[in-house]
C-alpha positions as CSV (number, residue, x, y, z in Angstrom):
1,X,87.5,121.7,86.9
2,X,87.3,119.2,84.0
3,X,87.5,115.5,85.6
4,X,90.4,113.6,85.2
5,X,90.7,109.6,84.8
6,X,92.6,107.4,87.1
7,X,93.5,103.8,85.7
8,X,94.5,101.8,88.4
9,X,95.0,98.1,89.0
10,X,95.2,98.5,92.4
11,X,92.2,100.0,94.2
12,X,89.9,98.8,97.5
13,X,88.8,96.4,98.5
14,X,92.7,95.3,97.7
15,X,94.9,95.6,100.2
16,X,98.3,97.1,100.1
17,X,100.1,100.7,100.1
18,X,99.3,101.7,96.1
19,X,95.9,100.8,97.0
20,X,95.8,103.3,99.4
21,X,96.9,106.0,98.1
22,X,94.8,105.4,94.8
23,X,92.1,105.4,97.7
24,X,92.9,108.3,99.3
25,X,93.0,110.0,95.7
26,X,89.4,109.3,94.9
27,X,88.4,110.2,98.5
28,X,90.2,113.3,98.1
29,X,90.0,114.9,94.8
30,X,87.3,117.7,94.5
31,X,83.7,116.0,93.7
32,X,83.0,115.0,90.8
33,X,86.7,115.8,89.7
34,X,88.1,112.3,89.3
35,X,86.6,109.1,87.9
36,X,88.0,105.4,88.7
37,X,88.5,103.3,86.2
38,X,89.7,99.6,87.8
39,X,88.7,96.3,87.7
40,X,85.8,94.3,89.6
41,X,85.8,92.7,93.0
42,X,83.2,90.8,94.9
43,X,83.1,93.2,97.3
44,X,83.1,96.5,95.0
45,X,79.5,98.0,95.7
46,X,80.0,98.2,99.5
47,X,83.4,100.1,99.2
48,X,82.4,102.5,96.2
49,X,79.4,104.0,97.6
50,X,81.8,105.5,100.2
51,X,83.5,107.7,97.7
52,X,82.4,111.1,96.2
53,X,83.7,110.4,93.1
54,X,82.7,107.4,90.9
55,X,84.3,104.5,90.5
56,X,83.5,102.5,87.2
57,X,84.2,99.2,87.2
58,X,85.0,96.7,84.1
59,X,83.3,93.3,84.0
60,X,85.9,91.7,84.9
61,X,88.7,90.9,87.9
62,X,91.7,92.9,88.7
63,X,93.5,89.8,88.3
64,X,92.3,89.6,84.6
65,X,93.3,93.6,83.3
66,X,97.3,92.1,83.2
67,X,96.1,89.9,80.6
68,X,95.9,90.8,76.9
69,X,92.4,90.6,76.7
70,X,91.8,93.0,79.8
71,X,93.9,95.2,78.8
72,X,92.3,95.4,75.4
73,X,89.1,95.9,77.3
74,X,90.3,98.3,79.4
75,X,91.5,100.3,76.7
76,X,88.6,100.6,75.0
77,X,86.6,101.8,78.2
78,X,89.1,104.1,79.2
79,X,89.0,106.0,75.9
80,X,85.0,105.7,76.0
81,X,85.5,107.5,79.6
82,X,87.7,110.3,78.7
83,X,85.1,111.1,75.7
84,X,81.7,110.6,77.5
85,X,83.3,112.8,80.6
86,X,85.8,115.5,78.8
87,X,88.1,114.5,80.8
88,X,91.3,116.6,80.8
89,X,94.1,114.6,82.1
90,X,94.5,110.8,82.7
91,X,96.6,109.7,85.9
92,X,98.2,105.7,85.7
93,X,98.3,104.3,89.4
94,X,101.2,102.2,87.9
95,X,103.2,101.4,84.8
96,X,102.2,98.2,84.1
97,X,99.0,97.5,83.2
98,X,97.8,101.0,83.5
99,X,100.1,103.0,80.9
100,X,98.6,100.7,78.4
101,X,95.1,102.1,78.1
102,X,96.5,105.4,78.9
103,X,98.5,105.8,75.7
104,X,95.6,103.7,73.7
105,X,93.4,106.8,75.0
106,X,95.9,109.2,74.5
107,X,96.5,108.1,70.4
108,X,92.7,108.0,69.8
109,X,91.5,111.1,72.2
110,X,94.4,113.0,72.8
111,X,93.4,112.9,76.6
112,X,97.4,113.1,77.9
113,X,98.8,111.1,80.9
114,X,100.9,110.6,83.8
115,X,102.2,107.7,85.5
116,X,102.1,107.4,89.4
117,X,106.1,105.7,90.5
118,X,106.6,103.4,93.3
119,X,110.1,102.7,93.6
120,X,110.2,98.4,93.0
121,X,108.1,98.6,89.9
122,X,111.3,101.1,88.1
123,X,113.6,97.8,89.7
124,X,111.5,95.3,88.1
125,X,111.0,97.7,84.8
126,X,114.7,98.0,84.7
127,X,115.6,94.1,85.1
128,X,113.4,93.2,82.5
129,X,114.8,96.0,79.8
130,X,118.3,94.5,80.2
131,X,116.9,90.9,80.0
132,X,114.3,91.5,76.8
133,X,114.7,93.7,73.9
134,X,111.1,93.7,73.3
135,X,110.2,94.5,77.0
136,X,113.0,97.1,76.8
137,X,111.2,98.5,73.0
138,X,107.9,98.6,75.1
139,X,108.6,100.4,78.3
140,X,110.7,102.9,75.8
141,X,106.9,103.2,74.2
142,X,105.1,103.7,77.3
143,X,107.4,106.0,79.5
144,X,108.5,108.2,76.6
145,X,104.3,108.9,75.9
146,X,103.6,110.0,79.4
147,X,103.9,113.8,79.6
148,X,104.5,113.9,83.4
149,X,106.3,111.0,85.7
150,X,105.4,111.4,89.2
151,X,107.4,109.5,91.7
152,X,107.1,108.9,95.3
153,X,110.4,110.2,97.0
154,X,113.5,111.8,96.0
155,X,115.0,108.0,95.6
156,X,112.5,107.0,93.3
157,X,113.3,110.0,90.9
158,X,116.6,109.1,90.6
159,X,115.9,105.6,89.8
160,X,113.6,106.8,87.3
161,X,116.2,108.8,85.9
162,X,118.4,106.7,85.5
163,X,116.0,104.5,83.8
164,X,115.2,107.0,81.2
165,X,118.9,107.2,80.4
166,X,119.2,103.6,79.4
167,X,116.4,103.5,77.5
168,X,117.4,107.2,75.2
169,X,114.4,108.4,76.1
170,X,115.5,112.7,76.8
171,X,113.1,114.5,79.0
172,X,113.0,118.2,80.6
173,X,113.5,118.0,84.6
174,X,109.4,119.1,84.9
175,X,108.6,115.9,83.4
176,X,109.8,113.9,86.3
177,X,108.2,115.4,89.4
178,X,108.4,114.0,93.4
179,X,105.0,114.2,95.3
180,X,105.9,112.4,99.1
181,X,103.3,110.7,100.2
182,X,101.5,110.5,103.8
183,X,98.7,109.5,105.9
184,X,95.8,110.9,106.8
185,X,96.0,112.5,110.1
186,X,92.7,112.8,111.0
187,X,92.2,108.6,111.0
188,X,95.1,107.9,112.3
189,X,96.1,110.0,115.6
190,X,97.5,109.3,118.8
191,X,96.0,109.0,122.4
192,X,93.4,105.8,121.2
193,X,92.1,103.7,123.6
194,X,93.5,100.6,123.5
195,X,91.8,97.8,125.4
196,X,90.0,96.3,122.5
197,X,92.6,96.0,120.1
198,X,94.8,94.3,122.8
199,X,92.0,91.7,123.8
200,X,90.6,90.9,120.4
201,X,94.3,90.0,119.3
202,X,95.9,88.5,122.3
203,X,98.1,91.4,122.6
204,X,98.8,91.4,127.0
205,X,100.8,93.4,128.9
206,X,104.2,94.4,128.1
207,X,106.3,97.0,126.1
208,X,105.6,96.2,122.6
209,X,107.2,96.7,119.0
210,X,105.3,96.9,116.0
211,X,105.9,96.7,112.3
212,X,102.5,96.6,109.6
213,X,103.7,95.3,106.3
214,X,103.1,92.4,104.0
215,X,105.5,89.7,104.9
216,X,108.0,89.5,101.9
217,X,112.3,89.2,102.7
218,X,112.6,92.9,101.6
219,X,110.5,94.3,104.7
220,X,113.2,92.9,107.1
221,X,110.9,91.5,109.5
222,X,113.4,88.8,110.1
223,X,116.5,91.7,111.1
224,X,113.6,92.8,113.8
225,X,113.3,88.7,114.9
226,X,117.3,89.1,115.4
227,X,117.4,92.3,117.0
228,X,114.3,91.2,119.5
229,X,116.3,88.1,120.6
230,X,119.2,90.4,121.3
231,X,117.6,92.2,123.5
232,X,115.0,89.7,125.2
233,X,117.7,89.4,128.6
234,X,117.7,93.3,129.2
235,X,114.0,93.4,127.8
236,X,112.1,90.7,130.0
237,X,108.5,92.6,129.1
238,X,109.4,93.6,125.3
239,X,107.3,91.9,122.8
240,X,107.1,92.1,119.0
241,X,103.6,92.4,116.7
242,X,103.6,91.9,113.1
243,X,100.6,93.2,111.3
244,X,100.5,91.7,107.8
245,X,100.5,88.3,105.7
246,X,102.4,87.2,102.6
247,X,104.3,84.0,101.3
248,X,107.4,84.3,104.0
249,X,104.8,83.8,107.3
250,X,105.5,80.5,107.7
251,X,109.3,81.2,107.1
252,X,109.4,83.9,109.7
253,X,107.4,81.9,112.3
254,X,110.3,79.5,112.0
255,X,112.7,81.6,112.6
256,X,111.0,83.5,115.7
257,X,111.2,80.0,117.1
258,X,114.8,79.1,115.8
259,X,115.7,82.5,117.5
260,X,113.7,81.3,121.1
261,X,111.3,84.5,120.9
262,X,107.6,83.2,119.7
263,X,106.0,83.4,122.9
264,X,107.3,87.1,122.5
265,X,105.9,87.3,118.8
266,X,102.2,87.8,117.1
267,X,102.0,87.3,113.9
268,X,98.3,89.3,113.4
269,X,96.5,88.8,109.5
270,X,93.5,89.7,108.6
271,X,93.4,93.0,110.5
272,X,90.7,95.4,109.2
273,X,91.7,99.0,108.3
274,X,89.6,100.2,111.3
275,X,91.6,98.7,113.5
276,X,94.9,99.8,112.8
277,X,95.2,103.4,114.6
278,X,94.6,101.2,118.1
279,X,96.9,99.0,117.1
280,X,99.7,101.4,116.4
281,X,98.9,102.9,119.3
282,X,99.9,99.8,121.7
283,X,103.4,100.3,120.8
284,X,106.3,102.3,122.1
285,X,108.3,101.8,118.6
286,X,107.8,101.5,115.3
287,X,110.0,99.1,113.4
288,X,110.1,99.7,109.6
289,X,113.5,98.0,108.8
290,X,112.9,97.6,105.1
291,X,116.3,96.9,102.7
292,X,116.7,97.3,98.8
293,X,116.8,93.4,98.1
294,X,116.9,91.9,94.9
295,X,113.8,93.9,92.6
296,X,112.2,95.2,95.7
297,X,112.4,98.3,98.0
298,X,110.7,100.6,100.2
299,X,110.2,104.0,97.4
300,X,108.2,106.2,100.8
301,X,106.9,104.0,103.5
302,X,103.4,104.6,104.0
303,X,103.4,102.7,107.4
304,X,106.1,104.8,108.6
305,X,103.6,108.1,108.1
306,X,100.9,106.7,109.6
307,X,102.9,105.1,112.5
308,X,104.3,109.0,113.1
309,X,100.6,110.2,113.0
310,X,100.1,107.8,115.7
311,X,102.9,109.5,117.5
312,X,104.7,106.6,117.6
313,X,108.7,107.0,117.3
314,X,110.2,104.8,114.4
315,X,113.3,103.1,113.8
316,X,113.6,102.6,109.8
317,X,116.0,101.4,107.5
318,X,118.2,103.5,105.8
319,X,117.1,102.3,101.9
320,X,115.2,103.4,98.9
321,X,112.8,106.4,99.9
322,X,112.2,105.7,103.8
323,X,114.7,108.7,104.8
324,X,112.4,110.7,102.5
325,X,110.0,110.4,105.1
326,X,111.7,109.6,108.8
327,X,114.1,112.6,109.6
328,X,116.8,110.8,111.4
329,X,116.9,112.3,115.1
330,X,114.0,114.4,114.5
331,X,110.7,112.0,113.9
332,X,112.9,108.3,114.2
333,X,116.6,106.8,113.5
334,X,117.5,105.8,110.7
335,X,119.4,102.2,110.6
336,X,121.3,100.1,108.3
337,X,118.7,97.6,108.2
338,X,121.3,94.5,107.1
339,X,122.1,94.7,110.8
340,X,120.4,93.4,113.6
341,X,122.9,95.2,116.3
342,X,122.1,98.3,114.6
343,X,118.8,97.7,114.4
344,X,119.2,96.7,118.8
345,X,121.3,99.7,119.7
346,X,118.8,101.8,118.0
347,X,116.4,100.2,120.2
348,X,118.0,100.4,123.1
349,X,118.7,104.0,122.8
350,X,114.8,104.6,123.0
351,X,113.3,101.9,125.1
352,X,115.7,103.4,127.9
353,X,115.0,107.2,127.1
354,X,111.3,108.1,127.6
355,X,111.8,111.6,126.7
356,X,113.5,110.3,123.5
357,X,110.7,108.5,122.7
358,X,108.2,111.8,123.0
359,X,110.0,113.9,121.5
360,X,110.7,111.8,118.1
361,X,106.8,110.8,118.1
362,X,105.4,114.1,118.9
363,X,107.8,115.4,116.4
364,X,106.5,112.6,113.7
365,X,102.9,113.6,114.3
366,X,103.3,117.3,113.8
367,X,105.2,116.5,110.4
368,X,102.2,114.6,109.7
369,X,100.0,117.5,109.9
370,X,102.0,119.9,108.3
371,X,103.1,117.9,105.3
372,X,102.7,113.9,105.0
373,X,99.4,113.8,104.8
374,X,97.0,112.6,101.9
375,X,95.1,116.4,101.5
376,X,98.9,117.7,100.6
377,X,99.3,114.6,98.1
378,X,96.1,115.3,97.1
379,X,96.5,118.7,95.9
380,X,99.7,118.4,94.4
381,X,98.3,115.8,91.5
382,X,95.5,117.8,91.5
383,X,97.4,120.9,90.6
384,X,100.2,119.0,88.0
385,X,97.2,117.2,86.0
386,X,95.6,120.8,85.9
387,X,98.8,122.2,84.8
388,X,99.8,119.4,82.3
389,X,96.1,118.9,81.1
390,X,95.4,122.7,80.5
391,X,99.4,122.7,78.6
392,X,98.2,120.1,76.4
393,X,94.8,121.6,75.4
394,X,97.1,125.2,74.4
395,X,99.7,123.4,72.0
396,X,96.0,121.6,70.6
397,X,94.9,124.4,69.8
398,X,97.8,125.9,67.7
């Protein structure tokens, strides 16, 4: 196949769920099928060697490619990238910055692109269009040039959608395609042993939650502080482990002891991707109680997938793309997540029904294998930039 380009801010050693999936992208595509085109990190040469595609870094920091200059830079490289390697098709792991060297590419090459959706960048897009005419003239440029919009759930689509629509940009219902996401089921699996996880992060004895997210308001970390000190009477042994950081730790700390449950409470940071199967193993539920808040939401929930490949039952809010992904009373329940009693009675249901609890993880890890998983994710881009690449190269040609 000819190779395609991704452009993507986001990319390992960064941390986050876009970086994963841009990761899982280069790990998967066919060799030699997919070059990397992101910016540099201190700690690049360690991760790229692990990849079997390449990974061609700019000069300069991720930080920098959202400034004119970088992106300037990066334009010019990408379009010396789709040249030197005939590449086909050019996936954008995000609007903004991406799209821009994409379209620069696309004017001078032809080389035509697609843009990766995550559900709170279309929030953010579509607060900025109603607040700037310019912003709204530029994402009218960039969006309208892509020939393919991929988003990550059946929510995001719509939001996309509706997007367009303000914006008078018309587009044929193949132009806006949903590829789930997932988690790779092979890395992430039930039955671990635990002991080392539990002694290298304090985590003792007990029946223990866990959530793995960065700690921002919309991840509703503090509806699962609420819920936990509802339930800490019936519940003597439950605890609660928060795998993450962010700008609301200290905020959240305060409330765990506002709300009497911090000796109940680890806040864990820092925690290399290796360790994270035996950590979600130590729990007997998954909390994922994300909300749509402000310019932010959950569009799929990567943690959910890879806490159901764990066979670990989840209880998730009901918002943005998470019931894309958690099948209420199949592989979790679904919650309002503006609720802590909600989020408690869901809780309760399944810390007091064992069987519940194996039948919703078991059923979670088999959904996993036969669907949300990053080989499935994989193969679907693969086959749309084949599709919208080879399209392209016929109306060339006429």
């Amino acid at each position: 196949m000819a190779p395609h380009l991704l452009l993507t801010y986001d990319f390992p050693p960064i941390g986050g769920g876009i970086a994963r999936w841009m990761a899982e992208l280069a790990k998967r595509y066919p060799p030699g099928g997919l070059v990397v085109s992101t910016g540099q990190h201190p700690d690049a040469p360690a991760v790229d060697v692990a990849f079997p595609n390449q990974v061609d870094r700019l000069p300069i920091s991720a930080q920098r490619l959202r400034t004119i200059q970088g992106i300037l830079l990066w334009s010019r490289r990408a379009a010396v990238l789709a040249r030197s390697t005939g590449a086909e098709f050019i996936w954008c792991g995000n609007i903004k910055p991406a799209a821009y060297p994409a379209r620069w590419t696309m004017e001078r090459v032809g080389t035509p692109f697609g843009i990766l959706l995550h559900g709170g960048d279309l929030l953010i897009l579509q607060h900025q269009v109603h607040q700037s005419e310019m912003k709204r003239r530029t994402a009218r440029a960039l969006l309208s040039s892509a020939t393919v919009l991929v988003a990550n759930s059946r929510w995001t689509r719509d939001c996309c959608v509706t997007l367009l629509g303000e914006l008078e940009i018309e587009c044929a219902p193949e132009q806006v395609r949903v590829v789930p996401l997932g988690a790779d089921h092979e890395f992430f699996r039930p039955g671990l042993d635990t002991r080392g996880v539990r002694e290298r992060y304090g985590l003792g004895e007990g029946r223990w939650l866990m959530s793995v997210a960065r700690l921002t308001r919309h991840k509703g970390i503090d509806t699962a502080l609420r819920a936990l000190a509802s339930l800490r009477d019936r519940y003597p042994d439950l605890r609660y482990a928060v795998v993450g950081q962010g700008e609301e730790r200290e905020w959240l700390e305060q409330e765990a002891r506002a709300l009497g449950v911090a000796d109940r409470v680890r806040f864990l940071t820092d925690v290399p991707d290796g360790d994270l199967p035996a950590l979600y193993n130590t729990a007997e539920i998954y909390l994922g109680v994300s909300r749509l808040m402000e310019q932010r939401v959950e569009g799929f929930g990567i943690s959910l997938a890879e806490a159901s490949a764990c066979g670990i039952p989840v209880v998730a809010g009901r918002s943005g793309g998470i019931p894309e992904g958690v099948r209420d009373g199949e592989t979790g329940l679904l919650v309002d997540a503006e609720r802590p009693e909600a989020v408690a009675a869901a809780l309760r249901r399944l810390l007091d029904d064992g069987g519940l609890r194996r039948r919703l993880g078991g059923a979670g890890r088999r959904a996993v294998e036969e669907y949300y998983n990053w080989d499935r994710v994989a193969g679907d881009l693969v086959r749309i930039g084949q599709e919208v690449g080879a399209g392209a190269a016929r109306e060339a040609a006429f």
